[in-house]
N, C-alpha and C positions, 0 to 999 in steps of 0.2 A: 759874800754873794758872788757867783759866778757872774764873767763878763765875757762879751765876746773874742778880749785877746789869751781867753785859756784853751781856746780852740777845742777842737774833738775829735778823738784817738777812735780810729775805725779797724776795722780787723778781716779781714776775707779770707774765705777758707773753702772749699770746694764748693764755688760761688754760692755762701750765704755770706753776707753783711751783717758784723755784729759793731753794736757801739760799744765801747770800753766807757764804763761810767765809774766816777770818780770812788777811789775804795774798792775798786774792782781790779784781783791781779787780770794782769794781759795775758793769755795764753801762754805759756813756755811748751819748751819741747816734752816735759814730762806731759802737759797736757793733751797733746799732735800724738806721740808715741799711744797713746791712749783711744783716742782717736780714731790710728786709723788699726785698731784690733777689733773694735765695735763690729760687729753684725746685726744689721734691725732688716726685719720681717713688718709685713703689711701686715695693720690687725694685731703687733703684739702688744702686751701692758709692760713698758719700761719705767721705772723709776733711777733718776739719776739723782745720789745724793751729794750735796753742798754742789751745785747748779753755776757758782758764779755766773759767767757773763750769759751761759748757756746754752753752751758748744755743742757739747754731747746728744743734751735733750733737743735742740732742733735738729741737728741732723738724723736723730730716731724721727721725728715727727714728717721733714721732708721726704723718709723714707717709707712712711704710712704707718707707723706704730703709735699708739695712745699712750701718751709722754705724761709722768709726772714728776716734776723736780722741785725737790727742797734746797732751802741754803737756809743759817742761822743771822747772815747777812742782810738786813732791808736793803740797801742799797744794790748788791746783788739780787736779788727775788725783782725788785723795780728794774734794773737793767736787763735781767732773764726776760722778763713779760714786755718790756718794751722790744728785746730783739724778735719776739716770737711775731710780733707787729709787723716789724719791719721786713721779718723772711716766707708772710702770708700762711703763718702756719697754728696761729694762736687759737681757733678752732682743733689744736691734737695736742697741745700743751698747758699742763695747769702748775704754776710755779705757785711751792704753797712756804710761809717762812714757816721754821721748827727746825728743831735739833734731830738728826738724825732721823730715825723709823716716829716719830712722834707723829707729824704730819699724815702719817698715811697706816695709822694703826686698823688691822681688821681687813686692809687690803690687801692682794698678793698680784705677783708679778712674773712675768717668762724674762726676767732680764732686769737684774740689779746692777747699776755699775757707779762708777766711785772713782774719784783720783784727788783723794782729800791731804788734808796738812800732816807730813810725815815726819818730819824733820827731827831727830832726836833733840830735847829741849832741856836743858841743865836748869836744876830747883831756881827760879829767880831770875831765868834770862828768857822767861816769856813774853817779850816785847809785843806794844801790842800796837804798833806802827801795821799801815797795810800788807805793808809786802812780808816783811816777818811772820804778822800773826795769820797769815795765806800760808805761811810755812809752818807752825808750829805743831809737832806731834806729838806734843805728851813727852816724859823725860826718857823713855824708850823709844819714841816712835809709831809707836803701836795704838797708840791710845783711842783714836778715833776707828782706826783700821779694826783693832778687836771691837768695837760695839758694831760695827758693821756686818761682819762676820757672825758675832752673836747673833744678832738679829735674821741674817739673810734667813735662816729656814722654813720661820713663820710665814714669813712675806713673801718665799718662793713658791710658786706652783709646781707642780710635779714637775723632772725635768726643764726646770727654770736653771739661769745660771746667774754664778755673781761674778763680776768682773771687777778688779781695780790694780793699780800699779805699788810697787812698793821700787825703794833702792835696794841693792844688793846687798849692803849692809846691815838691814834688816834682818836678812836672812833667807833663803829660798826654803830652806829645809823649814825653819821656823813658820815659812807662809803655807804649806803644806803639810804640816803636824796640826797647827790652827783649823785647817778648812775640815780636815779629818777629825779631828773633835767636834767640830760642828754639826759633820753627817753630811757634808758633801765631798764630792771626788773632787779632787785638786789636779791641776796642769800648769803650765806656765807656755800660754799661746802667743809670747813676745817675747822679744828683747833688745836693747837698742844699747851701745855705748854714748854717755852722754861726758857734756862737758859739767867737772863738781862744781856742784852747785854753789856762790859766792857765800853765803849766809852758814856754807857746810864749815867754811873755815875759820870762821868765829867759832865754832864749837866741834874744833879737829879732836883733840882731846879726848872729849865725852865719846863723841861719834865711834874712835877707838875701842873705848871702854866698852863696847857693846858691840862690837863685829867680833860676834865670838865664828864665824865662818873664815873670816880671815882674808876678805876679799880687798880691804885695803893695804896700801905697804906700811909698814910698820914706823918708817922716819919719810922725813921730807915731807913735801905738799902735794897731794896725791891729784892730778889734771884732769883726771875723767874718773867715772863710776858707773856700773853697769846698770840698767832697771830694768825689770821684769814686769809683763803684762801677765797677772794669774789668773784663773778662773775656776771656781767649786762651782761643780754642778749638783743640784740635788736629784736623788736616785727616781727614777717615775712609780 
C-alpha cells in the first residue's frame, strides 16, 4: 500500500505537468528526441502507440488534434487519463488499453507515431522488472517496431504519416527497406547522439551480433549511439 513518504515523481515539459505513476518509465531522451520531431495540426486524428505516461498524446491534444493512445500497460493507460486531467485536455484524448492497432481497428489516422521497446533482447533475458520490460524489443529489436509498420497502412489516411525512433544499430537502411515494403515513403527527419543506454551493456554481445551496419566499434564499451527519428508517409 502506498503511503505518503513514497512521494510523487512529477515531470514538466513545454509547460504540461505530467505525474509519473508507479510502473511507468520517466521519460528519457530517446522519448524528448521524439518529441520534439512531432508536428500536430488543429483537427488532425493522431494515434500514439504504447502511450506510457502520455507525452506525446497530450501535447497533440494541447495543440488541437483528436488524440488516441493505446498502451498494453494499465497502469500506464491510468496514468495517460489522469495526466490528460491534469493538462485540461481530456475532452481531445481517449487512452484506450490493447496491444498494438487492436484498440483502434477500422479507424485511420493523419499521424501514427510510436517510440516503443527496442532494445535487442537475448532468448531468456526478457526481464520483466519495469524499467527492463519498457526496454525490451524482441530478440532483434524489431519486434514491436515491424507490427507497427505492418499495420501503419490500413490505419493511415491518404497522406498520413508514421513516425517512431529506432537506435542506429537497428539499422537505418534496414528502417527504410521496412517502410518501402509497407507502401510508404521512408525519410529520417532526426537524429540526436545519445549517451548508450545502461541496460545496452548487459547485452553488448548480442547488440553486436546484429549491427550488421557497423555503427558500433567492434571492442571496448562503446559511450554514446546515434538515434534516428524515421518517418513512412503513405502516398495520397
Amino acid at each position: 500500500m502506498a503511503s505518503a513518504d513514497d512521494g510523487l515523481l512529477l515531470f514538466v515539459y513545454r509547460g504540461a505537468l505530467f505525474k509519473i505513476a508507479e510502473g511507468v518509465q520517466v521519460p528519457k531522451a530517446g522519448t524528448l528526441l521524439f518529441c520534439r520531431h512531432l508536428a500536430f495540426q488543429p483537427g488532425e486524428r493522431v494515434l500514439e502507440l504504447g502511450t506510457g505516461a502520455g507525452l506525446a498524446a497530450i501535447l497533440a491534444a494541447r495543440a488541437g488534434s483528436k488524440v488516441v493512445a493505446t498502451d498494453v500497460v494499465p497502469a500506464a493507460v491510468a496514468c495517460a487519463r489522469e495526466n490528460a486531467v491534469l493538462n485540461g485536455v481530456v475532452d481531445k484524448v481517449e487512452v484506450k488499453l490493447g496491444d498494438c492497432y487492436d484498440p483502434v481497428a477500422g479507424l485511420t489516422f493523419d499521424l501514427i507515431c510510436t517510440n516503443p521497446p527496442q532494445m535487442p533482447t537475448p532468448t531468456g533475458r526478457d526481464r520483466d522488472d519495469p524499467v527492463a520490460a519498457a526496454d525490451n524489443g524482441g530478440v532483434n529489436g524489431w519486434e514491436i517496431l515491424d507490427r507497427a509498420i505492418r499495420g501503419a497502412p490500413r490505419h493511415l489516411a491518404p497522406g498520413g504519416r508514421l513516425i517512431f525512433t529506432i537506435f542506429a544499430f537497428l539499422g537505418q537502411k534496414a528502417a527504410m527497406s521496412k517502410l518501402e515494403a509497407a507502401g510508404l515513403v521512408p525519410r529520417i527527419i532526426g537524429r540526436e547522439v545519445q549517451a548508450f543506454p545502461r541496460i545496452g551493456y548487459e547485452r553488448l554481445d548480442h547488440i553486436r551480433s546484429l549491427d550488421v551496419e557497423g555503427v558500433l566499434p567492434r571492442t571496448g564499451l562503446p559511450t554514446t549511439v546515434e538515434r534516428f527519428v524515421v518517418q513512412g508517409t503513405k502516398p495520397s
